[in-house]
C-alpha positions as CSV (number, residue, x, y, z in Angstrom):
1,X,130.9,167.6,90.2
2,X,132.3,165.6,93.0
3,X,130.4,167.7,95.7
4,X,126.9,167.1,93.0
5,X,127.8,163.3,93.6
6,X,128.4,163.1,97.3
7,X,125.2,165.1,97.6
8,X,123.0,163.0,95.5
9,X,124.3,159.7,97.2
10,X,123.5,161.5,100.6
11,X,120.1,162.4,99.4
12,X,119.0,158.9,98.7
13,X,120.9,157.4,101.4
14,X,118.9,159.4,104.2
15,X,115.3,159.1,101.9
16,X,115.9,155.2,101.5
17,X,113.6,153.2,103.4
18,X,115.5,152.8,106.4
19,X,115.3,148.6,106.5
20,X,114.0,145.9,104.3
21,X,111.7,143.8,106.1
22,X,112.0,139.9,105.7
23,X,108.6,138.8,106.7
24,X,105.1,139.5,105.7
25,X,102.1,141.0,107.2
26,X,100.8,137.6,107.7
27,X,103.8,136.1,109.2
28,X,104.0,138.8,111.4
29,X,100.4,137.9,112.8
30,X,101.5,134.4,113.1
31,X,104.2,135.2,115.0
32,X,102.7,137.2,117.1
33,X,100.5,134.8,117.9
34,X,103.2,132.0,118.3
35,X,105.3,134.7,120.9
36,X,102.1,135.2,122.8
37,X,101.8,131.4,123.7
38,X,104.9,131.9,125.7
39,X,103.9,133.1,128.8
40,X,100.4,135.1,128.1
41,X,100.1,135.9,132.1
42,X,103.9,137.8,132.2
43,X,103.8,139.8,129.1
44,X,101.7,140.6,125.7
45,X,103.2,141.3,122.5
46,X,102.7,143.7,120.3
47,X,104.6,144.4,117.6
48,X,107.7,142.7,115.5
49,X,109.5,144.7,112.9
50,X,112.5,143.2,111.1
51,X,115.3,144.5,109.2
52,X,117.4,142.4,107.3
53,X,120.0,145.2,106.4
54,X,120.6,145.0,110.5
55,X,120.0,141.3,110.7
56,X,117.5,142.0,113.7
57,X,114.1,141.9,115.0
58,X,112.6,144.8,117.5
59,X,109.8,143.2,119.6
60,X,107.3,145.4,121.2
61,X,104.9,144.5,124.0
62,X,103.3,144.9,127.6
63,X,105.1,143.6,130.8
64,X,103.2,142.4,133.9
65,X,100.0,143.6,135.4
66,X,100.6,147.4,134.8
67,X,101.5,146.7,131.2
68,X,105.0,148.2,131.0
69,X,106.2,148.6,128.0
70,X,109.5,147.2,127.0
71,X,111.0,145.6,123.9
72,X,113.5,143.0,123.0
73,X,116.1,142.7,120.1
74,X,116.5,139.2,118.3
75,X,120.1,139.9,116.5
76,X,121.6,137.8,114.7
77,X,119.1,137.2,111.7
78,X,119.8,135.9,108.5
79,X,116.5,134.8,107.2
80,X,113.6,133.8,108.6
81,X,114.3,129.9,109.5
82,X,116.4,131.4,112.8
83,X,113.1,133.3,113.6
84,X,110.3,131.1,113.2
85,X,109.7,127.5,112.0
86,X,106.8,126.3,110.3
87,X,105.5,123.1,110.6
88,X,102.5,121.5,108.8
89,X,99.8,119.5,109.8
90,X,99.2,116.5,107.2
91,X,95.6,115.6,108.4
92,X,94.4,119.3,107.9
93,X,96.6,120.5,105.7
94,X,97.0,124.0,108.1
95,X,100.6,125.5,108.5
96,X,101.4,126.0,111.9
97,X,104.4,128.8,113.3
98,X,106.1,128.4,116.0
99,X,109.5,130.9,117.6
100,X,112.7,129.2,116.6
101,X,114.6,128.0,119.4
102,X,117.3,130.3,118.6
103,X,114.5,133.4,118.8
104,X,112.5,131.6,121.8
105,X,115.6,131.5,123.7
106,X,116.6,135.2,123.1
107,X,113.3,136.6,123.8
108,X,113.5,135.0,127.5
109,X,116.8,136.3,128.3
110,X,115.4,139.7,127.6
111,X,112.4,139.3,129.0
112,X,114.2,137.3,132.3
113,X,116.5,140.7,132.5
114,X,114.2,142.7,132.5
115,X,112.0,141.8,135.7
């Protein structure tokens, strides 16, 4: 019974999703498109996938003029606020995402490493 158990907890440990992500689809975009903004003619972005089980964020994207391909960790997550911040703009009512100082800061000591 005890091996039945162990097994069973193993089995829907390793078929589990492997993270929970913490932002959407379209926050991702936004994102993206906020991280791209940072220095468009040293790197690209690609990707961002979160996991708040490991309270981090993997960042894909392209690196200089050959487009090498490197990615970047933002640890440290608890929610969303230490990624991004959104701000909103009263005479058109459009929300507005911008990289959380916390985020924008470890994305250039990664990306500063790694020239």
């Amino acid at each position: 019974m005890k091996k039945l158990i162990l097994f069973l907890i193993s089995l829907i440990s390793f078929t589990s999703s492997p993270s929970l992500a913490f932002i959407s689809a379209q926050e991702e975009g936004q994102l993206l498109q906020a991280m791209n903004q940072i220095n468009p003619a040293l790197v690209q972005f690609e990707s961002i996938r979160c996991s708040l089980r490991n309270r981090m964020c993997l960042v894909k994207a392209l690196m200089g003029p050959q487009g090498q391909k490197v990615g970047c960790m933002i640890e440290r997550i608890n929610d969303t606020s230490e990624l991004y911040v959104e701000t909103l703009e009263s005479a058109t009512g459009k929300t507005f995402v911008s990289l959380s100082p916390y985020a924008h800061a470890s994305l250039s000591s990664c990306l500063n490493q790694l020239r």
